[in-house]
Structure formats: C-alpha cells, structure tokens
Steps between C-alpha positions, in 0.01 A plus 500: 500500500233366761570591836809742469536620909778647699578297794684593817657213650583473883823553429440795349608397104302672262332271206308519188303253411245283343333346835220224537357367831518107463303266685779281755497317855614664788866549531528567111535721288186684392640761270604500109766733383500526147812710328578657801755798525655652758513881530870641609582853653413663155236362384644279317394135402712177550351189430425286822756266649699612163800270493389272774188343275354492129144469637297778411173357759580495845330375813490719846251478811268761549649601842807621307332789371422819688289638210408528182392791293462564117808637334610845416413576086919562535568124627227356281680632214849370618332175515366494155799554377738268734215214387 
C-alpha cells in the first residue's frame, strides 16, 4: 500500500486513501485517489461514493483538500482490512 494518507477535504469529510499527484493542465484534476474510504463519526470505514459508483480510483483537484497527514496505526488497520 504506496501512499496510504489521511486527507481532510474542504468540506471537512475525512478520507483514507491511496493518493498520487498526477501530472494535468490547469483547471484539472491533479490528484489520484486510489481505494479511498471515508471515515464516519466512529471511526468507522465506508467505502467512497459507496452506492453512487463501483470505481475504486477517483479524481479530485488539489484545492479540495485542506491537508493531508499519515494515518493513525488504528485507521491503517481498518483499512487493511476494509481492502
């Protein structure tokens, strides 16, 4: 698992994932979300866009994201097994 990260979006969702900067022109997209899962109230793990997509790799701008930080041992283990 290359990459594992918590992001904060700007909206202030919560998500685990596999993350890689991508090369685009202006206006798109510029970040790869690989297997991403969003983190509830209690810690818990729901797959991204569950019910709404089967993708597992999604695309987002960089200006979406507030930060991004390496997971908690906790959350990496959620994700390991939610994989």
């Amino acid at each position: 698992m290359q990459n594992l990260k918590l992001i904060v979006l700007m909206n202030q969702q919560i998500l685990v994932s596999q993350i890689e900067e991508v090369g685009s022109e202006l206006g798109e997209p510029d970040c790869k979300l690989i297997d991403p899962y969003l983190i509830d109230e209690d810690n818990q793990l729901n797959k991204f866009l569950n019910g709404y997509s089967d993708e597992n790799i999604f695309m987002i701008h960089s200006d979406k994201i507030l930060t991004i930080t390496n997971p908690s041992e906790n959350i990496v283990k959620k994700y390991k097994v939610s994989d």
